[in-house]
VOGU-3710 file (C-alpha; in Angstrom, 3 decimals, decimal comma):
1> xxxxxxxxxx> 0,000/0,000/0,000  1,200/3,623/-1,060  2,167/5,620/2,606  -0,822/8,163/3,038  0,077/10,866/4,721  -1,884/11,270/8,501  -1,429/14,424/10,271  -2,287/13,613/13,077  -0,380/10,387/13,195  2,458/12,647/12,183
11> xxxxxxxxxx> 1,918/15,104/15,097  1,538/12,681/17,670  4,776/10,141/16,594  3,426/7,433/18,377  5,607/4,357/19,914  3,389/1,660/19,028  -0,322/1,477/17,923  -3,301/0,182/19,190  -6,097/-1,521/17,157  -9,470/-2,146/18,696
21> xxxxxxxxxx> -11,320/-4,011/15,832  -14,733/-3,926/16,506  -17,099/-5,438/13,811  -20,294/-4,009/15,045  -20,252/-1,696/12,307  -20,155/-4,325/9,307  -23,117/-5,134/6,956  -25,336/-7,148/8,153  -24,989/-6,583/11,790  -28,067/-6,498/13,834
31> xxxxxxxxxx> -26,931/-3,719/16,145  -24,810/-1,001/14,494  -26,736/-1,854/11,284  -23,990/0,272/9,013  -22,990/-0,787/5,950  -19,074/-1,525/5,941  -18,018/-4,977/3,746  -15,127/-6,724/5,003  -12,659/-5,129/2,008  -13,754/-1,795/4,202
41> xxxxxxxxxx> -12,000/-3,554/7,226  -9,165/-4,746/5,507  -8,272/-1,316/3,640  -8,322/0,445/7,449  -6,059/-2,480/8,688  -3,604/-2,062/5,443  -3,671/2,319/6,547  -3,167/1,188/10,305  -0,398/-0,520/9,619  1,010/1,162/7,305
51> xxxxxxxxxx> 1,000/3,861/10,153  2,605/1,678/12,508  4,834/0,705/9,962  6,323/4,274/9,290  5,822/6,001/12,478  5,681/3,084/15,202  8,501/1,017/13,848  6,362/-1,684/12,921  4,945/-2,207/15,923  0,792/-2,631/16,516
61> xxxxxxxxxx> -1,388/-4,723/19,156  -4,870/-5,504/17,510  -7,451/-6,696/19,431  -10,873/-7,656/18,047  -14,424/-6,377/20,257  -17,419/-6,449/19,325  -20,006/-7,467/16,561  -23,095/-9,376/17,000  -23,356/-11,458/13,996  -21,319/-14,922/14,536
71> xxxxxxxxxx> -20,964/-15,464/10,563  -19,847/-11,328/9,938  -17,512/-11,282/12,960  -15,707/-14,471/10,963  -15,936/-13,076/7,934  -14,399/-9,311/9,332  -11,782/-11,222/11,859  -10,524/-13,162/8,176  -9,675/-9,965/6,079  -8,789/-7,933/9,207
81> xxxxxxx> -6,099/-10,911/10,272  -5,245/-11,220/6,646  -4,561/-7,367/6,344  -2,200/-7,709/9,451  -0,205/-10,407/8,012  0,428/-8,365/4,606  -1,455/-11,004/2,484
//
């Protein structure tokens, strides 16, 4: 993935980053009922890391929360996981 530029990732110069995946926000969930696919999820992973990558020295914790739909939380966890690894 081509570096974007994030201000305030820039600004800030962190030491490490922190992902909290929640997948309450992907289609088809019964409670956040938005409309992100699971390409959405892994194109914020691939920026993530890429800012952890150029700022953090590589280094990111991801944790996943949340999601209420057992098949979309599967289905989100694959292409977020898959994102991380650089697949």
């Amino acid at each position: 993935m081509t570096e974007k530029r994030i201000p305030a990732a820039d600004a800030f110069g962190p030491d490490i980053v922190l992902i909290s995946a929640g997948f309450d926000s992907r289609c088809g969930d019964p409670l956040g009922q938005f409309t992100l696919t699971d390409e959405d999820f892994a194109d914020m992973t691939r920026l993530v890391m890429d800012i952890a990558r150029t700022r953090a020295g590589g280094r990111v914790v991801s944790t996943i929360e949340g999601g209420y739909l057992l098949e979309g939380i599967a289905a989100a966890t694959t292409a977020h996981v898959t994102a991380l690894a650089g697949l």
